[in-house]
BAKEMAR-318806 format. One record per atom (N, C-alpha, C): x, y, z; atom name. Coordinates in nm, 3 decimals, always signed. Layout:
N
       u       v       w atome
       X       Y       Z    CA
...
END
This chain:
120
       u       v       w atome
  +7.371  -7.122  +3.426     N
  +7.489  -7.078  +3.356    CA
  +7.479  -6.929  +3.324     C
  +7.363  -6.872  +3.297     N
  +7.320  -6.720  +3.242    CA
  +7.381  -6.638  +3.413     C
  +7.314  -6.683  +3.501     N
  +7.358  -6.634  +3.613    CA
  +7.471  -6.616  +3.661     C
  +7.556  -6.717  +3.613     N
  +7.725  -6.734  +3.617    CA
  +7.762  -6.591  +3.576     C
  +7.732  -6.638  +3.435     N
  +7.747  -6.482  +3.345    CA
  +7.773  -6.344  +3.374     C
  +7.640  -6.344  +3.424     N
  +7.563  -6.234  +3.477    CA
  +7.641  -6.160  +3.597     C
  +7.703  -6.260  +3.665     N
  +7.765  -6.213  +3.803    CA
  +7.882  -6.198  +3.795     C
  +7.927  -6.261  +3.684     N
  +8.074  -6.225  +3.656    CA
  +8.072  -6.109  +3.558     C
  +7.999  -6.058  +3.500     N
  +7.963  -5.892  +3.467    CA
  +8.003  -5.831  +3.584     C
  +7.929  -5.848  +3.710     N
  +7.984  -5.780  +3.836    CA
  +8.087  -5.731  +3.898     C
  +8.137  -5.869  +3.901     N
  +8.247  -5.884  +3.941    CA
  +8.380  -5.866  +3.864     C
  +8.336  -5.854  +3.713     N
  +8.470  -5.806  +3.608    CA
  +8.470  -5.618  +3.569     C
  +8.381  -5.612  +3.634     N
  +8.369  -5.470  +3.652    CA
  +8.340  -5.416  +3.489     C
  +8.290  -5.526  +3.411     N
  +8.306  -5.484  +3.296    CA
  +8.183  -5.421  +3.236     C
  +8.176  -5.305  +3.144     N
  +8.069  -5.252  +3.086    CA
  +7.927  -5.311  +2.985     C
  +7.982  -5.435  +2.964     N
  +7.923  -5.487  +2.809    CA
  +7.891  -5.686  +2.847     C
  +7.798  -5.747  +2.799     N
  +7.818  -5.855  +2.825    CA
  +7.906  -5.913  +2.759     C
  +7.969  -5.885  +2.707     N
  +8.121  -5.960  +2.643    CA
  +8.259  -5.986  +2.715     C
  +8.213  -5.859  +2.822     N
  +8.300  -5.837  +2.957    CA
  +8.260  -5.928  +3.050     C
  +8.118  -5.950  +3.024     N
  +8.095  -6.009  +3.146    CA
  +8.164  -6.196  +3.110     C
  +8.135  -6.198  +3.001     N
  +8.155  -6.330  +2.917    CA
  +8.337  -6.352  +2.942     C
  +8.412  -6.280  +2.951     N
  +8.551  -6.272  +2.938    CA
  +8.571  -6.284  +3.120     C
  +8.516  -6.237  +3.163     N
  +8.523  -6.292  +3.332    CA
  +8.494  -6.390  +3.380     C
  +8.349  -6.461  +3.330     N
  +8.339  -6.588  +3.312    CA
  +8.416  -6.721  +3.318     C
  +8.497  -6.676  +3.212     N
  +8.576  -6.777  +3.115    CA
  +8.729  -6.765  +3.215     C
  +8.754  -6.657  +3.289     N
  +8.834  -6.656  +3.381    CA
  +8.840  -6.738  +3.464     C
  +8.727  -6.696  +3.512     N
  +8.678  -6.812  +3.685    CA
  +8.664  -6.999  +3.623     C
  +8.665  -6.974  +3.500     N
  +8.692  -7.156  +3.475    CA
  +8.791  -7.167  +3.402     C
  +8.779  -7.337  +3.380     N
  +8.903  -7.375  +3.329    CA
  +8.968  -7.365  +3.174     C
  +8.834  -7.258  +3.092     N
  +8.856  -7.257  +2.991    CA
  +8.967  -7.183  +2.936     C
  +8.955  -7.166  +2.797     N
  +9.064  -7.024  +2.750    CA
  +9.046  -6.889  +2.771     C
  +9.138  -6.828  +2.836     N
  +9.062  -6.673  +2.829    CA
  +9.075  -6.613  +2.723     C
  +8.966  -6.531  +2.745     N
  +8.934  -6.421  +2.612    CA
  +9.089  -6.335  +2.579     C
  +9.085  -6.304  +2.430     N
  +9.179  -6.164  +2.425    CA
  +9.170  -6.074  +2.532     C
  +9.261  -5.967  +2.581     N
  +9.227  -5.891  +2.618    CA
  +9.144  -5.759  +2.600     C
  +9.104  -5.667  +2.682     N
  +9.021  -5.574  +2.641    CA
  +9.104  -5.402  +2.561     C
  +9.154  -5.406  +2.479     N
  +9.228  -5.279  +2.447    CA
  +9.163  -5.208  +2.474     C
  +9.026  -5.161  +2.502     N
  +8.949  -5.058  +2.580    CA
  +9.007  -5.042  +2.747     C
  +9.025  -5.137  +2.783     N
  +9.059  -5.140  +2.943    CA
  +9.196  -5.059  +2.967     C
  +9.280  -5.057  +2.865     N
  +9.416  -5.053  +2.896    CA
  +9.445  -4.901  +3.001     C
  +9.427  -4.819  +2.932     N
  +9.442  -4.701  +3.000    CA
  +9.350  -4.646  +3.097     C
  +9.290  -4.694  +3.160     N
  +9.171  -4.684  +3.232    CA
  +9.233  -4.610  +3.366     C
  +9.179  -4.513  +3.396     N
  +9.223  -4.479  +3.525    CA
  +9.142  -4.515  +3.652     C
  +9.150  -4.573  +3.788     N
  +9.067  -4.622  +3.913    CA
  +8.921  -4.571  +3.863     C
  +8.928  -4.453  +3.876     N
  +8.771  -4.381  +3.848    CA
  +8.672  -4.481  +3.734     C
  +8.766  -4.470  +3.615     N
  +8.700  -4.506  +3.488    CA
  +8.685  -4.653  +3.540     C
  +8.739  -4.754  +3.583     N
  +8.717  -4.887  +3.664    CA
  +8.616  -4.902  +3.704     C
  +8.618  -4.779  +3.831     N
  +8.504  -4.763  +3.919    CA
  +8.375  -4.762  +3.893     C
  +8.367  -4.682  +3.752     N
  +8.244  -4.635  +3.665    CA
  +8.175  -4.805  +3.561     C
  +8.287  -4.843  +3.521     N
  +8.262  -4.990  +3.457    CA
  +8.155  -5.088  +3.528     C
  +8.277  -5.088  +3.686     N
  +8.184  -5.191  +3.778    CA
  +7.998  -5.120  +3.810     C
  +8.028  -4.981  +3.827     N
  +7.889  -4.935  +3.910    CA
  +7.797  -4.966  +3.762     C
  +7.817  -4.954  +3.654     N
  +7.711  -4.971  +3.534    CA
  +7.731  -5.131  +3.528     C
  +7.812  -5.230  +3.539     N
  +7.748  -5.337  +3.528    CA
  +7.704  -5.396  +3.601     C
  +7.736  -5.329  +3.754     N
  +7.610  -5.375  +3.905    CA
  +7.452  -5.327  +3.847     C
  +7.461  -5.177  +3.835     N
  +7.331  -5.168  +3.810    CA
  +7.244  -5.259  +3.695     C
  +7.290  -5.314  +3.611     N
  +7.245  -5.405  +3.511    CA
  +7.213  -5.521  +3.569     C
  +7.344  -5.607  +3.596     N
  +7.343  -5.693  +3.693    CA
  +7.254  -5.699  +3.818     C
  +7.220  -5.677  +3.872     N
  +7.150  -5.668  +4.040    CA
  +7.035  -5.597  +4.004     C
  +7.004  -5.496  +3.875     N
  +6.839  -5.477  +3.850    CA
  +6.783  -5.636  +3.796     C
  +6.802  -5.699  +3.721     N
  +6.798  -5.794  +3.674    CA
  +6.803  -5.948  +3.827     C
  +6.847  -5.959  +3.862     N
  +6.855  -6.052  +3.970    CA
  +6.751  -6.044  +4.058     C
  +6.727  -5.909  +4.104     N
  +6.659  -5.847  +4.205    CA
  +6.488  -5.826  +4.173     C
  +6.527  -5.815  +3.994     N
  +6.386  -5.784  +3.962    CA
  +6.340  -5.634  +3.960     C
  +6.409  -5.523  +3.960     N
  +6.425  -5.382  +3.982    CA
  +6.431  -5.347  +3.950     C
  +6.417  -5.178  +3.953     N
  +6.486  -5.068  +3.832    CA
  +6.648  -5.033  +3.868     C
  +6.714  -5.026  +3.768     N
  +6.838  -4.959  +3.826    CA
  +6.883  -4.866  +3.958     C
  +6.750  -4.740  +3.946     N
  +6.743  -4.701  +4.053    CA
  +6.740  -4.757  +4.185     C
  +6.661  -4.863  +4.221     N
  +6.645  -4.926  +4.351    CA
  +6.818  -4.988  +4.405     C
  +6.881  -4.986  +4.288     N
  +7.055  -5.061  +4.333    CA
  +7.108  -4.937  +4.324     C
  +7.106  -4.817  +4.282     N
  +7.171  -4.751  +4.277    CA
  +7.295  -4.712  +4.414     C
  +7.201  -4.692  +4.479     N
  +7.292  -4.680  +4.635    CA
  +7.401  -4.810  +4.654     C
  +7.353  -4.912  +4.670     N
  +7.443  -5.051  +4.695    CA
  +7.572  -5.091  +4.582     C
  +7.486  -5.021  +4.468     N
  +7.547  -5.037  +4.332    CA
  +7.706  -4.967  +4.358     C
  +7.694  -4.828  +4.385     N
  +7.763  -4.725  +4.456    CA
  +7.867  -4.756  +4.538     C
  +7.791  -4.808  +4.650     N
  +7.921  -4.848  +4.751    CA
  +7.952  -4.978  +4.666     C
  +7.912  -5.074  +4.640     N
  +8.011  -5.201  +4.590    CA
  +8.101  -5.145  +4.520     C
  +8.074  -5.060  +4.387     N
  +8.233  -5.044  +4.314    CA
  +8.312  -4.942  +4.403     C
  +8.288  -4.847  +4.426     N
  +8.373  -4.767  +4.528    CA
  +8.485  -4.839  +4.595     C
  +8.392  -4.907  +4.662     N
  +8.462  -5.013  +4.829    CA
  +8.548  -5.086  +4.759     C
  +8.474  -5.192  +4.594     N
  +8.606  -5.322  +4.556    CA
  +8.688  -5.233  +4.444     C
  +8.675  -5.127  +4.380     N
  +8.821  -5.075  +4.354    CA
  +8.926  -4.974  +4.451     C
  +8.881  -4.875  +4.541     N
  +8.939  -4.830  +4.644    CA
  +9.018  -4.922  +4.717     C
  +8.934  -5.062  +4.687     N
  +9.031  -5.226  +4.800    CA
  +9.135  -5.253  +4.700     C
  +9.152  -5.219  +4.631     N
  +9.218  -5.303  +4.488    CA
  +9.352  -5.267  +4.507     C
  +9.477  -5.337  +4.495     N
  +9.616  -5.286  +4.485    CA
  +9.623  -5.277  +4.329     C
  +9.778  -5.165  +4.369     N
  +9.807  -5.126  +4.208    CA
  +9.839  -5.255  +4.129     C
  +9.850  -5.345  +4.157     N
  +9.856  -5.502  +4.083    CA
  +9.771  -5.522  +4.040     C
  +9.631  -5.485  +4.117     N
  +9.492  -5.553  +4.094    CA
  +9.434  -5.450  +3.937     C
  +9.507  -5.333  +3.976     N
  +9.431  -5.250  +3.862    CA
  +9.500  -5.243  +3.758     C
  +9.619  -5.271  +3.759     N
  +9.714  -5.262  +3.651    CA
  +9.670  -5.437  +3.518     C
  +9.613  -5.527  +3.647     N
  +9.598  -5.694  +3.615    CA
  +9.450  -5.663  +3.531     C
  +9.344  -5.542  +3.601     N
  +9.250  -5.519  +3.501    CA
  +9.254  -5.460  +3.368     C
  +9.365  -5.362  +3.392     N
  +9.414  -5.292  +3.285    CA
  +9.466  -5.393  +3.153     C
  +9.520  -5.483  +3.230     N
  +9.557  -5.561  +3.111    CA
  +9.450  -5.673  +3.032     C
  +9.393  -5.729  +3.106     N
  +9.231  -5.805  +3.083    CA
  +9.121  -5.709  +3.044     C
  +9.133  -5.642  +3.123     N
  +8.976  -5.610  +3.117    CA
  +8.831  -5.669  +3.191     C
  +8.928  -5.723  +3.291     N
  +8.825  -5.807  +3.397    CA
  +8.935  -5.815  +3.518     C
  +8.897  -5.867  +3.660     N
  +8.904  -5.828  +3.777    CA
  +8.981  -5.988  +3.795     C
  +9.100  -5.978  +3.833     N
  +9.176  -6.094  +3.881    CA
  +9.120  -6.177  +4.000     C
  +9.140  -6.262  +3.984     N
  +9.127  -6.363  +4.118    CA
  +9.105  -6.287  +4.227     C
  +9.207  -6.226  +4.274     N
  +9.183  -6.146  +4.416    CA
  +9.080  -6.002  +4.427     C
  +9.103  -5.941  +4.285     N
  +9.019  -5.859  +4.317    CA
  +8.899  -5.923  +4.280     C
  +8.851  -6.037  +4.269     N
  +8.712  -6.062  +4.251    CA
  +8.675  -6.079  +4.374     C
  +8.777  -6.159  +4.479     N
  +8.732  -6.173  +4.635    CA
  +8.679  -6.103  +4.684     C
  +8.746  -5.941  +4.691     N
  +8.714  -5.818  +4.764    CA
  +8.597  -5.798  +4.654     C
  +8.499  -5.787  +4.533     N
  +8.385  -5.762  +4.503    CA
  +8.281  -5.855  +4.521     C
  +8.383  -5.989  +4.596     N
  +8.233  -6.034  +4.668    CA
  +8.207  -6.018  +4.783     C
  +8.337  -5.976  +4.865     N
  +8.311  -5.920  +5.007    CA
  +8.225  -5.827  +4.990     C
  +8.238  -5.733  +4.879     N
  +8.153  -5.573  +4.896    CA
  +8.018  -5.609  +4.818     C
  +8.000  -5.713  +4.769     N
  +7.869  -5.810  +4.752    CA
  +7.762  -5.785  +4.869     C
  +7.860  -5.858  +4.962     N
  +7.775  -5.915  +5.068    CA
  +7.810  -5.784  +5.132     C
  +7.884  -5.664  +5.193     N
  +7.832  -5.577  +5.300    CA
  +7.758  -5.469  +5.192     C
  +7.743  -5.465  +5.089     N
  +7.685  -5.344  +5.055    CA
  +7.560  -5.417  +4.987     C
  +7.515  -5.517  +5.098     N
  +7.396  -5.635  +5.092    CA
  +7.303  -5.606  +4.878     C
  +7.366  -5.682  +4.832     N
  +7.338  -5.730  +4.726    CA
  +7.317  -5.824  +4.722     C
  +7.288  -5.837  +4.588     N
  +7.250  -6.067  +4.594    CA
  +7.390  -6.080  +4.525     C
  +7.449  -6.205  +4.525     N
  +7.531  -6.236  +4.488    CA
  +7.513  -6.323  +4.364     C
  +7.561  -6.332  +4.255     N
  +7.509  -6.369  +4.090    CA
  +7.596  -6.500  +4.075     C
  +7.668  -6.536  +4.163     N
  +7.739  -6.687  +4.152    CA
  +7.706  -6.740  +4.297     C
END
């Protein structure tokens, strides 16, 4: 279940494990969290920056690593799954504070080519 967690940090692009906890609770059938009033005004970049700090957390931890060793992969994953993201997808984070259904797809596609482990 910690691993669930953990990967949905990733994939919610979110900074904090509370983010990661609110992505979580997405991908099941539970209630979702409030939203994030931190997220709201976020511009792609600032997104971008969310996901690459909670890969590096995420995937040092999985991997067994220092941040540094993900840094590169860390890099291209958020790049690649917000650059993939439509203005729906970022506007849908903007309002959560975590990564919709679809844009979670495209951060597990960029999972697997920007060869990471995958946390779900």
């Amino acid at each position: 279940m910690m691993m669930r967690r953990l990967g949905a940090v990733v994939l919610a692009g979110g900074f904090s494990m509370l983010l990661g906890a609110s992505a979580y609770a997405a991908s099941s059938s539970t209630a979702l969290p409030p939203p994030d009033p931190t997220a709201k005004n976020l511009t792609p970049y600032m997104i971008q920056l969310r996901a690459f700090d909670a890969c590096l957390i995420t995937q040092s931890r999985l991997l067994n690593t220092t941040r540094e060793a993900v840094h590169t992969p860390c890099s291209c994953y958020a790049k690649g799954t917000v650059n993939a993201m439509s203005k729906d997808e970022i506007q849908a984070f903007r309002d959560t504070g975590y990564f919709n259904d679809t844009a979670r797809e495209k951060g597990l596609r960029f999972i697997d080519q920007c060869k990471l482990k995958r946390p779900i």
